[in-house]
C-alpha positions in Angstrom: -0.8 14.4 23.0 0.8 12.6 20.6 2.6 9.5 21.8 5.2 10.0 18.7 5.5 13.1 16.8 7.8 12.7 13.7 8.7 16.4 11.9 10.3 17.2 9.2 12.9 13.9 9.6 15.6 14.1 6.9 18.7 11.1 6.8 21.1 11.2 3.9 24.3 8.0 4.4 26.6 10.1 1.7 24.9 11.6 -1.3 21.6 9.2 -0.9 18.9 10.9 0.9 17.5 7.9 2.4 14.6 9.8 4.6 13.1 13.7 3.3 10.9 15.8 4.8 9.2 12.3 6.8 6.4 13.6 9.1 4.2 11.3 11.2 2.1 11.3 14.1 0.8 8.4 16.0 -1.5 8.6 18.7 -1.4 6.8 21.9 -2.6 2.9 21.8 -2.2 3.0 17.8 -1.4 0.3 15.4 0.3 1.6 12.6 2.2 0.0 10.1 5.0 1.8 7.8 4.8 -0.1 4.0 6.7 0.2 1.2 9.5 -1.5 -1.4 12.5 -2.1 -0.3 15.1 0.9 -0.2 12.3 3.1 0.4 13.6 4.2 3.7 11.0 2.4 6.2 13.8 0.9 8.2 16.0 3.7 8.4 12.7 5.8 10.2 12.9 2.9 12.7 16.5 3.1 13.3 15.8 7.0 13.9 13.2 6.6 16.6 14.7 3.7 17.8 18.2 5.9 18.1 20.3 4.1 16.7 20.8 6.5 13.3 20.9 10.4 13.9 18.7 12.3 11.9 20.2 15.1 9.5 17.2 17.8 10.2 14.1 17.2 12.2 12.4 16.4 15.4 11.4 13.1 16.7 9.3 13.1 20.4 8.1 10.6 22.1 4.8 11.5 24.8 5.7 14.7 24.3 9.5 14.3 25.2 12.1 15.6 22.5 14.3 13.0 21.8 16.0 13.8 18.5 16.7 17.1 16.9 18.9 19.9 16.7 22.0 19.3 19.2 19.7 16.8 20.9 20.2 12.6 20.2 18.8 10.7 23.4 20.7 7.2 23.6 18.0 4.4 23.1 17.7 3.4 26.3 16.4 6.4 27.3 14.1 6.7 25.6 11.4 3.9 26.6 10.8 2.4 23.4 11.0 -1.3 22.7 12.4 -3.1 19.5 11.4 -6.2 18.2 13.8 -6.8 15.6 13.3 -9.5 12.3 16.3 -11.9 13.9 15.1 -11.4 17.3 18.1 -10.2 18.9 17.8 -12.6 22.1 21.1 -13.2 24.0 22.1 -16.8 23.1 23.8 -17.9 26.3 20.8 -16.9 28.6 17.2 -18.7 29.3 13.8 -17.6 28.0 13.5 -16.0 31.7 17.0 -14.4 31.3 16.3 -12.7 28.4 12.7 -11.3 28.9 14.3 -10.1 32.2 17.4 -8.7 30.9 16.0 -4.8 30.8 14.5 -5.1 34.2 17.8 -5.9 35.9 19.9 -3.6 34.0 16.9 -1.0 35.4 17.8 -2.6 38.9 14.5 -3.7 39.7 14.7 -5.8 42.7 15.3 -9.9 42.4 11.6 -10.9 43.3 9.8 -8.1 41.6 11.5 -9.1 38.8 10.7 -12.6 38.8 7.2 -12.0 39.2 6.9 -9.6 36.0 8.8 -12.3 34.0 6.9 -14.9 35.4 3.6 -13.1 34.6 4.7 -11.7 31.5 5.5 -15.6 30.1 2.1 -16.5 31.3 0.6 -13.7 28.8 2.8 -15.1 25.4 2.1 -18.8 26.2 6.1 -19.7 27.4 5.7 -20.3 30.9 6.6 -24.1 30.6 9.6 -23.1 28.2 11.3 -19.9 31.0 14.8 -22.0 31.4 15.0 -23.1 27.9 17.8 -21.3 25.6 16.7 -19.6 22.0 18.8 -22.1 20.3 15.7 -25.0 21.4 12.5 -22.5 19.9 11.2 -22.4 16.9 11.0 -19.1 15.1 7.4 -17.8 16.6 8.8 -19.1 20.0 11.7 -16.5 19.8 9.2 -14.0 18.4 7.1 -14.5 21.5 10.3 -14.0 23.9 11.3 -11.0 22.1 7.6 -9.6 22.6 7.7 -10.6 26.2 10.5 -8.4 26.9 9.0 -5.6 25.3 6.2 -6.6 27.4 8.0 -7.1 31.1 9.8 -3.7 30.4 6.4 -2.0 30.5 7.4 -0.1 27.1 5.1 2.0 25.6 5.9 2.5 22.7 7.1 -0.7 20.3 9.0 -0.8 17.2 9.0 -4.4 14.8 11.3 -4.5 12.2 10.1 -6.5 9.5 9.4 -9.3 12.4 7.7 -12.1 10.2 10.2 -12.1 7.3 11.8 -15.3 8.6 8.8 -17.3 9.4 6.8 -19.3 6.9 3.8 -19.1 5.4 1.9 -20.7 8.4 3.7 -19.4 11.4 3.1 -15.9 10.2 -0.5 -16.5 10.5 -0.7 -17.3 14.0 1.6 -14.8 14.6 -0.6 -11.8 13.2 -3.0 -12.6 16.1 -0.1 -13.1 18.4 0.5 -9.3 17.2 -3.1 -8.2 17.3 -3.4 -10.0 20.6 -0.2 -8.2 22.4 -1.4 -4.8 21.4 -4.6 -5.5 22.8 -3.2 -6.5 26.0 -0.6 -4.0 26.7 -2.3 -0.8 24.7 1.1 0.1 23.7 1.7 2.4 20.9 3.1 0.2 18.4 5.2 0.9 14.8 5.8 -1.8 12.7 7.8 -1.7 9.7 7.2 -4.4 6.8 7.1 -4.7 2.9 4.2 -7.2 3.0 1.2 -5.1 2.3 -1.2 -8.1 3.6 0.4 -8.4 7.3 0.0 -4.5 7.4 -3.5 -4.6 5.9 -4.4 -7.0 8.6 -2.8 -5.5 11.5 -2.7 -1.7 11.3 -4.9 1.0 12.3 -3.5 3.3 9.8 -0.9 2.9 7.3 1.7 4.8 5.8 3.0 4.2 2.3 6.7 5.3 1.9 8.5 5.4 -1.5 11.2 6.8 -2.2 12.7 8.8 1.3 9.0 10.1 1.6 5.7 9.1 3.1 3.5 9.0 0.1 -0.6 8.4 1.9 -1.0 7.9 5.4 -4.7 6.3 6.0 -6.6 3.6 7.2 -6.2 0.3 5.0 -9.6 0.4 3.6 -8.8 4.3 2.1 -5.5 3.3 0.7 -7.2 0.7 -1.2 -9.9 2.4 -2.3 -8.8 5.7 -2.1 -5.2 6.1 -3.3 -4.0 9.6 -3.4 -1.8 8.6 -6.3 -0.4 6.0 -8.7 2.4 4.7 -6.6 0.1 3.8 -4.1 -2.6 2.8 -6.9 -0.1 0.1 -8.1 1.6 -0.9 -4.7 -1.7 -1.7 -2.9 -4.1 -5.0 -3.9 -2.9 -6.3 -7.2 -4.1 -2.5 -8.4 -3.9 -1.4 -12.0 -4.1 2.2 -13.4 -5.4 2.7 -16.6 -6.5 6.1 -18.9 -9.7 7.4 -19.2 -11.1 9.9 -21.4 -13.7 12.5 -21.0 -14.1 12.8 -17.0 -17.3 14.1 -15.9 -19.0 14.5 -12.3 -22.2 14.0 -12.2 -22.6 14.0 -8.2 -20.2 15.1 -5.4 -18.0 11.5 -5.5 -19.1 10.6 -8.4 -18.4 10.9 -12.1 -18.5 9.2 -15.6 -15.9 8.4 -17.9 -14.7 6.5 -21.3 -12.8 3.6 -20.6 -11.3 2.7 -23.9 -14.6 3.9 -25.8 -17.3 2.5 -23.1 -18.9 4.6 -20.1 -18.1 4.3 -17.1 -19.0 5.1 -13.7 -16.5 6.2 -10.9 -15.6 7.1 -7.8 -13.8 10.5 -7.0 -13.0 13.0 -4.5 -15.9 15.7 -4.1 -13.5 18.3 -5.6 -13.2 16.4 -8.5 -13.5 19.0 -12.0 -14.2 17.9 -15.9 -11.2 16.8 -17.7 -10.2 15.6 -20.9 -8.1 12.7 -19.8 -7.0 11.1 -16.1 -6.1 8.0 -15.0 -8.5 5.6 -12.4 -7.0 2.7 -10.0 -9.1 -0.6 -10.3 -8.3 -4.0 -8.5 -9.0 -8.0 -10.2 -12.6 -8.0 -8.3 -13.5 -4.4 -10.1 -13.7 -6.5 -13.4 -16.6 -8.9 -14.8 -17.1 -10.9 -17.9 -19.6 -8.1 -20.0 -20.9 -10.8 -22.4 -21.8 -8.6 -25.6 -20.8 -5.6 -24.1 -17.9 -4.5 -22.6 -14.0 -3.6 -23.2 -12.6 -6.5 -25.3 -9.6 -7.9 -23.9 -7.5 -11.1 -25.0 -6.8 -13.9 -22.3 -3.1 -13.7 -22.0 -2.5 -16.5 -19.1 -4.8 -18.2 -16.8 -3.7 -19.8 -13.7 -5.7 -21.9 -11.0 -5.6 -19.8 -7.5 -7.9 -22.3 -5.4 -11.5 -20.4 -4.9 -10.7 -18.6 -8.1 -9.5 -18.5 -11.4 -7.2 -15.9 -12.7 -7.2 -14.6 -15.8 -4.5 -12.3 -17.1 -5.6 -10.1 -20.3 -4.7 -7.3 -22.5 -6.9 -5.2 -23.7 -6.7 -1.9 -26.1 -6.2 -1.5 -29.8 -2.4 -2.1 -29.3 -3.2 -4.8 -26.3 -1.0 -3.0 -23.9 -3.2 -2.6 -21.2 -2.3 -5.3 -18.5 -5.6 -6.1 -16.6 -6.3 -9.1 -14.5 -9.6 -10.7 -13.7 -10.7 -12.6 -10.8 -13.5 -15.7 -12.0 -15.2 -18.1 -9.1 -15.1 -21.4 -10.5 -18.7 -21.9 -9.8 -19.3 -18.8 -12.1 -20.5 -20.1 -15.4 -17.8 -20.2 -18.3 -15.3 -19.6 -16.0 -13.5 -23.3 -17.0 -13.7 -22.0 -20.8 -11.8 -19.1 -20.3 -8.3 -20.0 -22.2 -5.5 -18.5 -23.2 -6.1 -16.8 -27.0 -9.6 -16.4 -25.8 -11.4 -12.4 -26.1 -13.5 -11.8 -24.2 -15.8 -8.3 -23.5 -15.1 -6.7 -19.7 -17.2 -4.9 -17.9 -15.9 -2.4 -15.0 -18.0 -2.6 -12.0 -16.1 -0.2 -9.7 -13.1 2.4 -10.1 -11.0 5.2 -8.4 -10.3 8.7 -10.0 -6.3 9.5 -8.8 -6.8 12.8 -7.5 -4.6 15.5 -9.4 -1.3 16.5 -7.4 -3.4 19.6 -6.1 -6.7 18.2 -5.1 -5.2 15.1 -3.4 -7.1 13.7 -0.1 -5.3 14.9 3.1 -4.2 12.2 5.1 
């Protein structure tokens, strides 16, 4: 059993249709994360499971329990799903103890039981010292931590995090990946976690889903999407990715095939139903380029800009120099320094995706 099984979920606020046709499962104990640019609808699919929107069409359950659809809207408290919202939404006038115990008394869970599980539950985020401080004296992770303790201490199954790094820096949103990872592990809750920063979900999740637009576009492990993307939205969203024209597609092998790329050959990667055809369009990344010495695409060096272990060179390439690419050079690479702006250089393509046509695209 599924422990949420999203169907056909459709939300319009006036003529926008913010959510169409969404369908999703998750199974029980998964990670998955819901990506995507802003406006695309991601927050308004937690605000349906969470119940606090009512969907237009569709069915939402939760282990197996119908909790939206047609003349059905459980209230969100019934429906054993925690929230761990981006600002936190921790009572201000009550302790660290208070708060992670709120649900449990409103549930009428008897004084000591209830002390123990908060106690307890503290222990597990690292705030036992801190349980009669008030939100106002933690830092952001601190509330972070309090707001996953009471997800926690209310024994919920099934969590829901609304973009809940977006107010933390750089740092803190390190440390609190793992304090993600780490929560998941200990509780094995199902957990849903809605962001537009494609690295925290490529870190975290088990699966992702790629929303754009109202609709859920690939839903796949991170590895796929990156090297797999069913089509150019995703090509472009995920890992600095470009998607560029090639000519004269061939396979040669089931998943693989050979192509121009703006007069060279080229191999590729593509799906084992991939056919011949006269023109398509591939997804590459900054690491699927190398300098090709004599050979190669030529490209002009547009921009170059330090990026620590790396230098990155912006180019554009084609007889028009319209085609953006970007190339990733190790500073210990040789040449890499003399790589300037007004330089050409030749390119050589070391690895590449074939976008699936719209009728031979990879299940998810």
């Amino acid at each position: 059993m599924s422990a949420i099984d999203i169907t056909g979920l459709s939300k319009s606020f006036g003529p926008t249709a913010v959510l169409r046709d969404v369908s999703l499962q998750l199974q029980a104990g998964e990670f998955v994360a819901v990506l995507g640019p802003s406006g695309c609808g991601k927050t308004t699919l937690l605000r349906c499971l969470a119940g606090f929107e009512t969907p237009d069409a569709g069915e939402i359950r939760v282990g197996g329990k119908l909790v939206a659809g047609p003349g059905r809207q459980l209230p969100p408290e019934d429906r054993g799903i925690g929230v761990v919202f981006q600002n936190y939404a921790l009572w201000p006038h009550m302790t660290v103890a208070q708060n992670v115990g709120y649900g449990l008394r409103i549930a009428g869970v008897p004084r000591a039981r209830r002390d123990e599980t908060v106690a307890r539950t503290l222990a597990v985020v690292g705030l036992q010292a801190m349980a009669d401080r008030r939100p106002a004296d933690l830092s952001g992770g601190q509330r972070q931590r309090v707001a996953l303790a009471r997800c926690l201490a209310a024994e919920a199954q099934v969590v829901l995090l609304d973009e809940p790094l977006a107010n933390l820096d750089v740092h803190l949103r390190g440390a609190m990946e793992q304090e993600f990872a780490d929560f998941h592990a200990r509780s094995g809750a199902t957990m849903l976690y809605i962001t537009h920063d494609q690295a925290e979900a490529m870190a975290l999740a088990d699966r992702v889903a790629v929303m754009d637009r109202g609709r859920i576009v690939q839903f796949a492990p991170p590895q796929q999407l990156f090297r797999e993307p069913q089509n150019e939205m995703v090509a472009g969203f995920i890992g600095e990715g470009r998607v560029v024209a090639v000519e004269d597609l061939t396979p040669v092998a089931p998943g693989r095939a050979m192509a121009r790329f703006l007069g060279q050959p080229v191999a590729l990667r593509c799906t084992p139903a991939e056919r011949p055809r006269p023109t398509a369009r591939i997804a590459l990344h900054p690491g699927d380029l190398r300098l090709g010495g004599t050979e190669g695409v030529p490209a002009v060096v547009t921009r170059t800009s330090y990026r620590g272990g790396h230098l990155r060179a912006e180019l554009a390439a084609g007889p028009a120099r319209d085609i953006a690419l970007t190339l990733n050079l190790p500073l210990a690479e040789s040449g890499a320094a003399t790589v300037a702006r007004g330089q050409t250089v030749r390119l050589a393509l070391a690895d590449g995706w074939v976008i699936p046509e719209p009728s031979s695209s990879l299940s998810s």
